[in-house]
Structures are given as C-alpha cells and as structure tokens.
C-alpha positions as CSV (number, residue, x, y, z in Angstrom):
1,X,-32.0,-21.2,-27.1
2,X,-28.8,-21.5,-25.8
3,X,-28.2,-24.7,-24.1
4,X,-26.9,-27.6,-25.9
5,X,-25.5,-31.1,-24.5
6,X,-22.3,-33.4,-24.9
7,X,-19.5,-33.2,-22.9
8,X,-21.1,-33.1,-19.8
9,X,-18.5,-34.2,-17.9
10,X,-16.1,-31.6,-18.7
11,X,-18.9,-28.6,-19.4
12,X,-21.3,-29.6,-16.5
13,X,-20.6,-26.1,-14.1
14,X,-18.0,-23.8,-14.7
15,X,-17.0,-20.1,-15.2
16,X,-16.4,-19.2,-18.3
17,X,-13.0,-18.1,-18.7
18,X,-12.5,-15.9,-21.8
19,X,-10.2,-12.7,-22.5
20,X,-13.5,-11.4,-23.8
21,X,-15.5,-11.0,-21.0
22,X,-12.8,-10.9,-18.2
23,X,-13.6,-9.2,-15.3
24,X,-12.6,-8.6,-11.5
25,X,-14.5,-11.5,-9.7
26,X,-15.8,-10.4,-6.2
27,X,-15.6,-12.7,-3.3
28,X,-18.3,-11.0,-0.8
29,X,-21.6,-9.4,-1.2
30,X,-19.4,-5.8,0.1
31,X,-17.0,-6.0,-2.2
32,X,-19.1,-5.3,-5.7
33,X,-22.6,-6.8,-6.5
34,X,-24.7,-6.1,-3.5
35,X,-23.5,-2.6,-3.0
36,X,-23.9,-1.4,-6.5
37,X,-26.8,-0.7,-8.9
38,X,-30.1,-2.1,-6.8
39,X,-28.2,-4.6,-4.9
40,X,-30.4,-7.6,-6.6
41,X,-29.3,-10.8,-7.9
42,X,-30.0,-13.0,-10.6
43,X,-29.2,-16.6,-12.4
44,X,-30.7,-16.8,-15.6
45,X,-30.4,-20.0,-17.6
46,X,-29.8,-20.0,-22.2
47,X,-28.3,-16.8,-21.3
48,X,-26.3,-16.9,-24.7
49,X,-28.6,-15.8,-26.7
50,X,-32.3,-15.1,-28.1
51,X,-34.9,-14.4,-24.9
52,X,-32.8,-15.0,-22.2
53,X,-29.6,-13.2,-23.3
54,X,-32.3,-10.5,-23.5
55,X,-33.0,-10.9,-20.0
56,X,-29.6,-10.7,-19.3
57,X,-29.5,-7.6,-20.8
58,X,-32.5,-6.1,-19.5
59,X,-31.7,-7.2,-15.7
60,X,-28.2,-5.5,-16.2
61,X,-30.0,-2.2,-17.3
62,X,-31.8,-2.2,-14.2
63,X,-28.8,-2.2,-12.3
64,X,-29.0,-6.4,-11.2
65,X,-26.2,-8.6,-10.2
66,X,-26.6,-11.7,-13.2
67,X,-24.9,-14.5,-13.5
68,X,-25.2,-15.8,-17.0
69,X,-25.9,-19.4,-17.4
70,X,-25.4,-21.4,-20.3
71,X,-23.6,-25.0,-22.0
72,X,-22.6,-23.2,-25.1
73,X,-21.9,-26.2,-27.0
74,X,-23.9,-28.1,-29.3
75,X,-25.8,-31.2,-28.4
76,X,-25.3,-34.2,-30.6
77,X,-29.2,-34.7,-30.5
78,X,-30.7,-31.7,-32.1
79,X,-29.6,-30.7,-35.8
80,X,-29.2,-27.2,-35.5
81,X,-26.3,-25.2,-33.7
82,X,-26.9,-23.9,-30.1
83,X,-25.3,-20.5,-28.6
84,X,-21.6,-20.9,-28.3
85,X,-19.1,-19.3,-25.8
86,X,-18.3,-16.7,-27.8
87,X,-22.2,-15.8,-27.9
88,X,-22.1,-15.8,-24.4
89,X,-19.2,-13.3,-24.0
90,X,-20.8,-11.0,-26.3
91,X,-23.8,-11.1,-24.3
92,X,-21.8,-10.7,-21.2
93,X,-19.7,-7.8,-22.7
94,X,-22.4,-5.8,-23.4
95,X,-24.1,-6.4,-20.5
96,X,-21.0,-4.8,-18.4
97,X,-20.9,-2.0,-21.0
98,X,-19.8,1.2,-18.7
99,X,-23.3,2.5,-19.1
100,X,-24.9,0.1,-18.0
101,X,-23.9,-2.5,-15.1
102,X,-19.7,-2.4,-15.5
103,X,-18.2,-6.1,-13.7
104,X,-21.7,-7.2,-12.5
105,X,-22.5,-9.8,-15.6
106,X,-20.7,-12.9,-14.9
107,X,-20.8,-15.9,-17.2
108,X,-21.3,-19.3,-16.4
109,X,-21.1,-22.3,-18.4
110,X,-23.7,-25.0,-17.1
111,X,-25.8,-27.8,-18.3
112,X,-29.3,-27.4,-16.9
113,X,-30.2,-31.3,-17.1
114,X,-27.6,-31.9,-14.0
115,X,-28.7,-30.9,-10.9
116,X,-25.0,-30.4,-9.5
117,X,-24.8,-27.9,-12.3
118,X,-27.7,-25.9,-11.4
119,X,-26.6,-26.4,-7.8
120,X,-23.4,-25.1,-8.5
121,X,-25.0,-21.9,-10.6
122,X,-26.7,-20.8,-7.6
123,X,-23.6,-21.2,-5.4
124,X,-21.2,-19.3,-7.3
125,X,-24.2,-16.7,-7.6
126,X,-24.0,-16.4,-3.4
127,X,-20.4,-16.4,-3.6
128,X,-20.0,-14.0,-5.6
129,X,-23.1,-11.6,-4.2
130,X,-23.8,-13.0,-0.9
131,X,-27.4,-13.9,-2.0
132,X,-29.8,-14.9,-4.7
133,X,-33.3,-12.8,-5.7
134,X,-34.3,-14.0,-9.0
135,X,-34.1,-17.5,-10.8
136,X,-34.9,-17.1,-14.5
137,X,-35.5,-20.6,-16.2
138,X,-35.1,-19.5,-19.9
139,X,-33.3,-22.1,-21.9
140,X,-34.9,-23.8,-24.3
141,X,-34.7,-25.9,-27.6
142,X,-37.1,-27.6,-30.2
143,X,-37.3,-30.7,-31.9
144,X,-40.0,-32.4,-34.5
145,X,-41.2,-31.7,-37.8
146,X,-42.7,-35.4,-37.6
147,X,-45.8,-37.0,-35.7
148,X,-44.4,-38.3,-32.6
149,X,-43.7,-41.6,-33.1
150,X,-41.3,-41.0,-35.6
151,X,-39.2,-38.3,-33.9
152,X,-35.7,-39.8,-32.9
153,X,-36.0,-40.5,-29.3
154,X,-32.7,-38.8,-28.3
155,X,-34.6,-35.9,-30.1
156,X,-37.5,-36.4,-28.1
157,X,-35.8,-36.7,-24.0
158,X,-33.5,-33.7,-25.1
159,X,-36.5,-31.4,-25.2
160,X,-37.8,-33.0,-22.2
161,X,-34.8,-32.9,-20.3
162,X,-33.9,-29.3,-21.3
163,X,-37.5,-27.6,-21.4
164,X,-38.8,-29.2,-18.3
165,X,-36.2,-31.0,-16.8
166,X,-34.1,-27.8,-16.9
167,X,-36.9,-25.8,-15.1
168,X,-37.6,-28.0,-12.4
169,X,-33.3,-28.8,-12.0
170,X,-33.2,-24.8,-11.7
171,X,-36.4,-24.9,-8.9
172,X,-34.7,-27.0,-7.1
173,X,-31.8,-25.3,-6.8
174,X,-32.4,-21.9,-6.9
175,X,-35.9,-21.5,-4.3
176,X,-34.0,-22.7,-1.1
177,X,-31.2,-20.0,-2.2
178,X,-34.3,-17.6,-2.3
179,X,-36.0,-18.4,1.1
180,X,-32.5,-18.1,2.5
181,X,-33.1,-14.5,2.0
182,X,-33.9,-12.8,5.5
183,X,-37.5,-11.7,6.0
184,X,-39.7,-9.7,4.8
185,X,-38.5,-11.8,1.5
186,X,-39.1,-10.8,-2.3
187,X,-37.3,-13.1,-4.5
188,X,-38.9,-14.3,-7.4
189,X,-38.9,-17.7,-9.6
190,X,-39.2,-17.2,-13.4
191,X,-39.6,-19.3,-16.6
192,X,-40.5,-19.3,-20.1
193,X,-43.6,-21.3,-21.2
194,X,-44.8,-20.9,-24.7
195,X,-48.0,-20.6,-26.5
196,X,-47.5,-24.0,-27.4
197,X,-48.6,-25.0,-23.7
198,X,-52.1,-24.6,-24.4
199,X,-52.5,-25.3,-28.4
200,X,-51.9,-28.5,-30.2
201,X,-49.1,-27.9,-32.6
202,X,-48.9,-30.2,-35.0
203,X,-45.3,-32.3,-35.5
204,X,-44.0,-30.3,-32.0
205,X,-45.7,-33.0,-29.2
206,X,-43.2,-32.9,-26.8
207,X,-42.5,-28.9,-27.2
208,X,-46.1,-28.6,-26.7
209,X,-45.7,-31.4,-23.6
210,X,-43.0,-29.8,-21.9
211,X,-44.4,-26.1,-22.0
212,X,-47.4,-27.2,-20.6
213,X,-45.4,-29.0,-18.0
214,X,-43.9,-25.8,-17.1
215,X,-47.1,-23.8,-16.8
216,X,-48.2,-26.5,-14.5
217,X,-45.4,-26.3,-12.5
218,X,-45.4,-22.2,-11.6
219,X,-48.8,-22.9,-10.9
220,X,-47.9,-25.7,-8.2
221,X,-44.9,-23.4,-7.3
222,X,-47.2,-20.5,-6.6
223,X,-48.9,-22.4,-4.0
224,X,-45.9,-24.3,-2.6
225,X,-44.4,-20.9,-2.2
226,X,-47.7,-19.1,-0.7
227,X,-46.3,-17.3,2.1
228,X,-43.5,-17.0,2.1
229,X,-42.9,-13.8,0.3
230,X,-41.1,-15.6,-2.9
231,X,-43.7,-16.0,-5.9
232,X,-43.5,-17.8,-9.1
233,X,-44.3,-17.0,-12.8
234,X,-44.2,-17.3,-16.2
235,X,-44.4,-15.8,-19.5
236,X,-45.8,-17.3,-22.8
237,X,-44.4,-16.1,-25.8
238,X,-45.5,-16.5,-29.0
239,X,-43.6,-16.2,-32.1
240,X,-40.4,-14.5,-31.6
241,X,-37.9,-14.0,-33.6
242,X,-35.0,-16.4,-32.0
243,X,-33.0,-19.3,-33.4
244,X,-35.7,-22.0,-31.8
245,X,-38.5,-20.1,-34.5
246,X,-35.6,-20.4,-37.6
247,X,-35.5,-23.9,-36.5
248,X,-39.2,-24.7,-36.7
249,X,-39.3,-22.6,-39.7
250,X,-37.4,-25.4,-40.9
251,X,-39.6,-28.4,-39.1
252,X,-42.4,-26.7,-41.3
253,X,-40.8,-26.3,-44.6
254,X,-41.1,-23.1,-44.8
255,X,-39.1,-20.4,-46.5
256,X,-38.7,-18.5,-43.2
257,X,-39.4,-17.3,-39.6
258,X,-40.6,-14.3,-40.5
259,X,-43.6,-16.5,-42.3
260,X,-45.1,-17.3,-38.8
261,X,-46.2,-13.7,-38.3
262,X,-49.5,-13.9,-40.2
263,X,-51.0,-15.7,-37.3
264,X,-50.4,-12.9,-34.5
265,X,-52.8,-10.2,-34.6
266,X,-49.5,-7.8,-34.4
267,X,-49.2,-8.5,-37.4
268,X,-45.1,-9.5,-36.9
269,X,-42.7,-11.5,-35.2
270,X,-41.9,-10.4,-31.3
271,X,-38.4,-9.6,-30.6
272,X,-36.8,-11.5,-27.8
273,X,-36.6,-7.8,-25.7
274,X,-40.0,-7.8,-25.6
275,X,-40.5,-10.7,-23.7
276,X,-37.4,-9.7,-21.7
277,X,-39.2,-6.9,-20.5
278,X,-42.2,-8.8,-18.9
279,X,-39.6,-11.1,-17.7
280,X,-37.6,-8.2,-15.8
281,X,-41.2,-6.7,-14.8
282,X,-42.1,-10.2,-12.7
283,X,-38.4,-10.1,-11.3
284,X,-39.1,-7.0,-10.1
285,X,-41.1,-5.2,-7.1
286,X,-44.3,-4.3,-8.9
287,X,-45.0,-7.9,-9.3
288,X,-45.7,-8.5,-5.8
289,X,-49.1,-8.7,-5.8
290,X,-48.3,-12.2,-8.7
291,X,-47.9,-15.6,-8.1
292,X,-48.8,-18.6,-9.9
293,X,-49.7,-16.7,-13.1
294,X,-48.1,-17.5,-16.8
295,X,-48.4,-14.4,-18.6
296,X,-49.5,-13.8,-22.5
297,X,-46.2,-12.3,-24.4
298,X,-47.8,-13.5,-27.5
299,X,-49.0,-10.7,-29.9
300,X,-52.1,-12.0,-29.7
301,X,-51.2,-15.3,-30.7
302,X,-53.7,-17.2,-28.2
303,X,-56.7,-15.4,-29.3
C-alpha cells in the first residue's frame, strides 16, 4: 500500500511538488481534463504503488482525469516502508506518458485518516476538472503476525484507521462531490476489500476486521445511494503480488510471497493490474446495472 502516517501536520493535503512529475496545472474543467480523453474524473487513494497505482494507470489508459492520492511517508507504527514520493512521481510520470493521458495525472500527497485531507483531495480534483466521477478507496496496509492481544496497539488502530477509517473518510468526502454531478448521474464509489473479509486468517484480526468492515459498508452504500444514479462497489483480491503480501510473507515466516500461491486455484500470485482492471471496469459505464456488490479478484482463493 501506499499510505503511511507521521507528520500529519505538515503532509495532511497537498500537491506534490516534484521536477519529476511537473506539469501545467489547469484551473477549469475547459481548460484540459474535461475536454480531453473521456472527460471523466477520478481520486484514487495509495496511489503510489501496488493496486492502486495500477488503477492509476489503468484509469489513465482509458483516457480519465486522476488525481493521485497518497502520504508517501512512512508511518512510525508499521515496520515495513510505505510508497514514498518518488514512487508516486514514477507512477504519475508514466501515467502522463504521451501515449497515454499526457498532463491529466496529477499527484497529491494526503493522509486518508483526516477528513480535511480527503476533503481537500476531492476539492482540488473539482478545481482542477470541474467535477468528480469516480472515488477509488485503495490504500491499504497490514499488521500482525501475533494473536490479537499481543499486537502493539498503535499497530492495531493504524490498520483500522487506514483500511476502514480511510474508506469511510474518502465516502464522505468524495459521494456529495459525486451527486453534485447534474442528472442523469453515473459516478461511481470504489474500494478494495480482501479475501480476508470473509475468512479467518490467523495472526491478521484486525486486517480481517477492517475488510469486512468495508464490504459492509458498499453494501450499506449501495442502498444509501439507490437512486440516485451513483453505485458503489468493491473488489476482493486475493493474493497479489504487492508490498502488503511481502509484508505478511514476513508475519508468516515464510521465505516469500510468492509461497502464498499454492492456495489459489491459479496456481500463482495476481498482479496488482489485474485487479486494476476490474477496478476500472466498475468505474466505468458497463457497470451500471452494479451496486452494492464486492467482487471476487481472487484466483480462486475463496473457493
């Protein structure tokens, strides 16, 4: 994943400004995003890297208007590194590869456990574009390796904060940006779940909680939204070849990620485009007839 978590203060919402990834930064909907490609925007949160830089990628292909959220810092809770800024520019470099969507990737450095971040995300999305179609919740980390009780409690609230907390702080947010669209609407809330929401994995309790909390809340989305012409989903991935699996590799003991692919019928690890591609599927048109749903991206896993 690619959210992290100190220096909230001074990394809650901002552009990112690098020499990397600089860009002409449009002040109206006329001037760049809405006009090009197919005029459709996009926030999507852990944008630096593994499935929702993917996303980002795969939006951009399709000719969206992204602005790519992530903290890109480490969090002094969770032992292992998060995506950093310089992950993000790559991400957002490609993304604006001539080919492919040239000045409409814009990155944005954010902490999804404040709500004035997320509330600022969305904002400098409609600034920029003059609108917002598509909230994609994808940030995520992992902590455990221990029965519950004796994971460290900082440990424990970061995933909380970040894998549900981030969801619901992106909801809330992003879905009155989305009904401010003008009728007939089509805009579209997204997150990541997990397999983990409906299996117990051992030493991973509050993973496990907070996935299922975000199944549960598309599913209460869904019917908040009926209506109204903006749907909610989700996918569930299973294991997918992204820092958050090296990382439980290493919760497990084991001498890899690549070891977790024995228990998908596939036969092998996912790859983070893969889910991406669902994602930018539900973002899309042909998902209008979906709402409510989380979606196996699992190879099999929940068989």
């Amino acid at each position: 994943m690619a959210t992290g978590g100190a220096g909230v203060s001074e990394l809650a919402s901002r552009p990112l400004d690098t020499a990397a990834v600089r860009q002409r930064r449009p002040t109206s909907a006329s001037e760049e995003g809405v006009a090009g490609g197919s005029g459709r925007v996009a926030v999507v949160t852990g944008a630096a890297r593994g499935i929702g830089a993917a996303t980002v990628l795969a939006l951009a292909e399709a000719g969206w208007s992204v602005l790519a959220v992530d903290l890109a810092t480490d969090d002094p809770a969770l032992p292992y590194a998060m995506g950093t800024e310089s992950d993000l520019a790559g991400v957002v470099a490609e993304a604006n590869r001539p080919a492919v969507a040239p000045h409409r990737v814009c990155p944005f450095v954010a902490d999804v456990r404040e709500q004035s971040a997320m509330d600022a995300a969305v904002a400098e999305a409609e600034r920029r574009w003059g609108g917002l179609d598509a909230a994609i919740a994808c940030a995520g980390v992992i902590a455990g390796g221990v029965p519950l009780w004796e994971v460290p409690l900082a440990q424990q609230q970061a995933v909380l904060d970040i894998d549900l907390g981030g969801v619901l702080s992106l909801a809330r947010a992003a879905i009155p940006s989305l009904l401010r669209r003008a009728e007939p609407r089509s805009g579209r809330f997204l997150a990541v779940a997990s397999a983990a929401a409906t299996r117990g994995l051992p030493m991973l309790a509050a993973y496990c909680a907070a996935k299922a909390g975000v199944a549960g809340l598309i599913r209460a989305l869904g019917s908040e939204l009926g209506g109204t012409g903006v749907t909610a989903n989700a996918v569930s991935p299973g294991s997918t070849a992204t820092p958050i699996l090296d990382e439980s590799a290493r919760l497990y003991d084991l001498p890899g990620a690549g070891t977790f692919a024995a228990q998908q019928p596939l036969h092998r690890l996912l790859d983070p485009a893969e889910v991406a591609a669902v994602l930018a599927f539900l973002a899309g048109p042909a998902s209008s007839g979906m709402t409510g749903a989380v979606v196996p991206v699992d190879g099999g896993l929940a068989l």
